[in-house]
C-alpha positions in Angstrom: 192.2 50.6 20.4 191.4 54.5 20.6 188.8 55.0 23.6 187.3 57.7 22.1 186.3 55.7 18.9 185.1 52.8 20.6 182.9 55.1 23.1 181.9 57.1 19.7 180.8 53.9 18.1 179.5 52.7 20.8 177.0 56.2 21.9 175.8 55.8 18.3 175.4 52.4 17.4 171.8 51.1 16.3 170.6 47.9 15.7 170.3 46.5 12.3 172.1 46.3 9.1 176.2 47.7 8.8 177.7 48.9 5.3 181.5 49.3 5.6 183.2 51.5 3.3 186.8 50.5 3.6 189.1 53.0 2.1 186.7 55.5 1.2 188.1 58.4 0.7 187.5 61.6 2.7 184.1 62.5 0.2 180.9 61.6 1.7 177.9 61.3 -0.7 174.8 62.6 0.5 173.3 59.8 -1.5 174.8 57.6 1.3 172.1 58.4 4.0 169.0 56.9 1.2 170.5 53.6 1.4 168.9 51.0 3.9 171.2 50.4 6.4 171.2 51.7 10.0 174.9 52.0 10.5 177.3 53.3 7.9 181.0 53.2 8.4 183.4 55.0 6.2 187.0 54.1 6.8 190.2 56.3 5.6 193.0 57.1 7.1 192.5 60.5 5.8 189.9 61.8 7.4 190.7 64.7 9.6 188.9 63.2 12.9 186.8 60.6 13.8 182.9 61.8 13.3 179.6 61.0 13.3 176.5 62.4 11.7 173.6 62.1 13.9 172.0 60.0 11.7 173.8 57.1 10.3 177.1 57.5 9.2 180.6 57.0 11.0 183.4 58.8 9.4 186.5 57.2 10.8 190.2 57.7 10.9 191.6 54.1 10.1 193.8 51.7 8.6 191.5 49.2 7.3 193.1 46.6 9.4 192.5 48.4 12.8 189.1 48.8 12.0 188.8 44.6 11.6 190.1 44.7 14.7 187.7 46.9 16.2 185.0 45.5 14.6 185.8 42.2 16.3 185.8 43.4 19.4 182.6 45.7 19.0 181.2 42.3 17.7 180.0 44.3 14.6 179.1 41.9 12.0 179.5 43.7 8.1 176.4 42.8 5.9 177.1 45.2 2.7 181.3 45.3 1.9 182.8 48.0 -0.1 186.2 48.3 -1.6 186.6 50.1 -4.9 189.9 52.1 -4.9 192.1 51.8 -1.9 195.2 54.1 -3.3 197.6 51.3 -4.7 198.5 53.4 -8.2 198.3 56.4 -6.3 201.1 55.7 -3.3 198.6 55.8 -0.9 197.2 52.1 -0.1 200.2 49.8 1.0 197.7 46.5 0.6 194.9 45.5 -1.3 191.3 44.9 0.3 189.8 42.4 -1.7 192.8 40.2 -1.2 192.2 36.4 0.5 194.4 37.8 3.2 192.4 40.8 3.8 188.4 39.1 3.1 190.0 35.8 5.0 190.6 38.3 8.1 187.0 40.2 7.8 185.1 36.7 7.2 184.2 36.3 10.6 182.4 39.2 10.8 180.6 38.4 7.3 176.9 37.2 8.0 175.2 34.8 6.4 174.1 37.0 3.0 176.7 39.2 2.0 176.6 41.9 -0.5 179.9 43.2 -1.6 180.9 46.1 -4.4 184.5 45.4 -6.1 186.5 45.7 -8.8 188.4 42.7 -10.0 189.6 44.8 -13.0 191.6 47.4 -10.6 194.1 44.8 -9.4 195.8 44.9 -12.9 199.5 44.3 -12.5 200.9 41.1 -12.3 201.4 40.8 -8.9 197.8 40.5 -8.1 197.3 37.9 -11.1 195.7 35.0 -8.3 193.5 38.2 -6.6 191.9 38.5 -10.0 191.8 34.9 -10.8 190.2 34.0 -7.4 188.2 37.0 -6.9 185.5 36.2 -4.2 186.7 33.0 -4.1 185.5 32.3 -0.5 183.4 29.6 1.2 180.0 30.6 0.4 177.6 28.3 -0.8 176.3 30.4 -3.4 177.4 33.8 -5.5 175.3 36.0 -7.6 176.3 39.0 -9.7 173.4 41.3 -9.2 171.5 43.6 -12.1 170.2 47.0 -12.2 167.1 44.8 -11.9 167.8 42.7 -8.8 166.1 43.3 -5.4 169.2 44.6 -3.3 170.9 46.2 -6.4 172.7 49.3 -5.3 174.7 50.9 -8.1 178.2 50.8 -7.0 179.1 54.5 -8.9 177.4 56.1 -6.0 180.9 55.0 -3.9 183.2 56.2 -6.9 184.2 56.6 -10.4 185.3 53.1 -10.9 181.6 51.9 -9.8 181.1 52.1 -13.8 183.5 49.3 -13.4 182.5 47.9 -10.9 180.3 44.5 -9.5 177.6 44.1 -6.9 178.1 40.2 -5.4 175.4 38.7 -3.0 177.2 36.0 -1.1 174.7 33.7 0.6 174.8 31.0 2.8 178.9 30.8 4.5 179.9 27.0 4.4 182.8 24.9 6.0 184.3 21.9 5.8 186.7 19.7 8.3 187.8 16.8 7.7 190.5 14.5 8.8 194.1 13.6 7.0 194.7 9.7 8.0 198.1 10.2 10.4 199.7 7.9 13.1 201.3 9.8 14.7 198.9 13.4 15.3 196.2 15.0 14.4 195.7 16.6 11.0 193.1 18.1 9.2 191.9 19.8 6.0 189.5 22.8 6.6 187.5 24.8 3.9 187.2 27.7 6.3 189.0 31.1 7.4 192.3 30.2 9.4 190.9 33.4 11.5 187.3 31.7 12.9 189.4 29.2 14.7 192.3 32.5 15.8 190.7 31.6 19.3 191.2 27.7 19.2 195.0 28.1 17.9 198.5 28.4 20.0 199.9 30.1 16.6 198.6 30.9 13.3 201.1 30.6 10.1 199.8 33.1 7.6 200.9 34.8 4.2 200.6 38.8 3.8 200.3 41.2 1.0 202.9 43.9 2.5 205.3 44.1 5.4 203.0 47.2 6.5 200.3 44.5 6.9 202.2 41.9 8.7 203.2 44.6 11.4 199.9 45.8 12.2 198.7 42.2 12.6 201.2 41.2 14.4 201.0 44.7 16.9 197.2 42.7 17.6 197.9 39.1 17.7 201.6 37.7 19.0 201.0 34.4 17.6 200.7 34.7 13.8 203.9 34.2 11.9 204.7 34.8 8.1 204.4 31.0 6.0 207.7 30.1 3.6 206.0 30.1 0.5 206.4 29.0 -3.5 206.3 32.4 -5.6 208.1 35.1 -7.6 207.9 37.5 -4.8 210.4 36.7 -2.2 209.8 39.4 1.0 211.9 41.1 2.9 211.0 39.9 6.3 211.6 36.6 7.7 209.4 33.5 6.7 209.0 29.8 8.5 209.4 27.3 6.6 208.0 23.8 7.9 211.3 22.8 9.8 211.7 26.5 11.4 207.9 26.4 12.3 208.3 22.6 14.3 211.7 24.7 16.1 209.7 27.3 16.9 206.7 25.4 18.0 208.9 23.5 20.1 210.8 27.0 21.7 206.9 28.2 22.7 205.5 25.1 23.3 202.8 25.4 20.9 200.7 22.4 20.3 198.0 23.7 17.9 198.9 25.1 15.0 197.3 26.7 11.6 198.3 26.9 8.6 197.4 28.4 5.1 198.4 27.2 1.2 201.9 27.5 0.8 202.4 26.4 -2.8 204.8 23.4 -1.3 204.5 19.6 -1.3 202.1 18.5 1.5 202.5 15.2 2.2 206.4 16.6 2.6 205.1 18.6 5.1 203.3 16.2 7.2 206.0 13.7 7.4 207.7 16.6 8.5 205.2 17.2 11.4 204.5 14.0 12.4 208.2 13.6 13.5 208.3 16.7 15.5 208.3 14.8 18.9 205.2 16.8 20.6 205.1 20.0 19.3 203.2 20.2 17.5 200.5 17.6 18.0 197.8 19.2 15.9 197.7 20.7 12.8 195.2 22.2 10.7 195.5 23.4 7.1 193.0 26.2 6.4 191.8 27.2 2.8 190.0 29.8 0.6 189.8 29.0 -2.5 187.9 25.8 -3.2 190.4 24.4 -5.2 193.3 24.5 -2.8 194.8 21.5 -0.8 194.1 18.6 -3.6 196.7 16.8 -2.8 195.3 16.6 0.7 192.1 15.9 -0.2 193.2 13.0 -2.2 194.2 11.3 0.8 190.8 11.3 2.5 189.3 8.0 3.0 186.1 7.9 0.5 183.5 7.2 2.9 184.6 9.8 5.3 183.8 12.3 2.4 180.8 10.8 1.7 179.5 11.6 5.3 179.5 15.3 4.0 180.7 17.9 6.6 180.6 20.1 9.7 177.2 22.1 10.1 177.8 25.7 10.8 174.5 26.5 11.1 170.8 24.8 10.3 171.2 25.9 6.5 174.9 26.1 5.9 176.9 23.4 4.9 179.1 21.8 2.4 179.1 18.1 0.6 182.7 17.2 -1.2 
């Protein structure tokens, strides 16, 4: 990371409430400074230099990925998100932000209510069919498409011309689930959560991306996360692990904890697969989204263990299957 944004960020910080702008665009409304939030982050690799106001807002130089990254190890958590146009007609984004891969990676930092401006209506082409099919499809207990009329409405056109278009979200309450897959042989387990909460926990992290430009800056941050063999029209460039590649290369590393993401592919395939991988590796855990991913896995969840409900991740948040 730049020293001279982290000091920068760091000089200026103040307590309270952050909006982050990610791909804002080099414009900065003066409208911006009325809204109620202490710290406001505009992010674009276009800006000239990284700058700060004297007041509130933080004008800075970055891929949207690096920032994440920064964020993380500020510990700044994100209470308002903004994504309206990151450049993907115009040649200039190389992945989109309201993605699972890209909300997935920023979820940590989400609190507990989260407002967030979008437009599912931008991600026309085919290739972002499941983005609009799932969007905001992420584990929070409750979602609710705010009014001109609502308490915390903002109207999104103040961050750009496709705010007529767009939707204010609040996202309350996060929730997660674990639970276990009955094995004989290791450890396996189903988890309605972000694979990168647990990026700490795991020897290696198998993960899907939405450009190869994306899967080089994570991987410039974090050595462990590989790119998942997955069922789809879109066949990457780069190499992918299937399940037999990832057992060799858990074995070559000695990796013993592993996550995983959907992959499209049969599951219980996959497990039998793992659980005659001699060691390595001896845990696995299968993170998801979307709620309705991993059904097959689910199925195979003794009933009373789902009746027991789940995993607290706070005094309020939690989630009953």
């Amino acid at each position: 990371m730049q020293k001279a944004i982290v000091n920068l960020i760091k000089t200026h910080l103040k307590k309270g409430k952050n909006l982050v702008y990610f791909a804002s665009g080099t414009y900065v409304n003066p409208e911006y400074k009325k809204l109620n939030y202490e710290n406001i982050f505009l992010l674009d690799y276009n800006f000239r230099k990284n700058s700060y106001d004297g007041e509130k807002i933080f004008c800075l130089k970055l891929d949207s990925i690096k920032a994440v990254e920064l964020f993380k190890i500020l510990k700044i958590k994100i209470h308002f998100f903004v994504a309206l146009n990151e450049g993907l007609y115009e040649g200039g984004g190389k992945y989109p932000i309201n993605s699972d891969f890209f909300l997935g990676l920023c979820f940590p930092l989400f609190t507990d209510k989260l407002l967030h401006i979008g437009c599912k209506e931008y991600y026309c082409e085919t290739q972002f069919a499941h983005l609009r099919k799932h969007f905001l499809d992420l584990p929070f207990q409750e979602k609710l498409v705010l009014t001109s009329e609502s308490e915390d409405y903002i109207p999104p056109s103040i961050f750009s011309s496709l705010g007529n278009r767009a939707t204010l979200t609040r996202l309350n309450e996060k929730i997660i689930s674990k639970q276990k897959i009955p094995s004989s042989f290791i450890d396996i387990y189903v988890e309605h959560n972000s694979i990168w909460n647990a990026k700490s926990e795991l020897d290696a992290i198998f993960s899907r991306f939405d450009s190869e430009f994306q899967k080089s800056i994570i991987q410039k941050y974090n050595n462990n996360v590989y790119p998942i063999k997955y069922r789809g029209s879109h066949k990457p460039r780069y190499k992918t692990y299937g399940i037999e590649e990832i057992i060799d290369l858990c074995q070559k590393n000695q990796y013993r904890k592993i996550g995983l993401i959907p992959n499209g592919m049969n599951y219980t395939n996959q497990i039998k697969l793992f659980e005659k991988s001699n060691g390595f590796p001896n845990e696995i855990h299968f993170y998801h989204l979307n709620k309705g991913d991993f059904k097959e896995l689910y199925k195979q969840i003794d009933s009373n263990q789902l009746k027991q409900g789940s995993i607290r991740l706070n005094e309020n948040t939690y989630l009953e299957y």
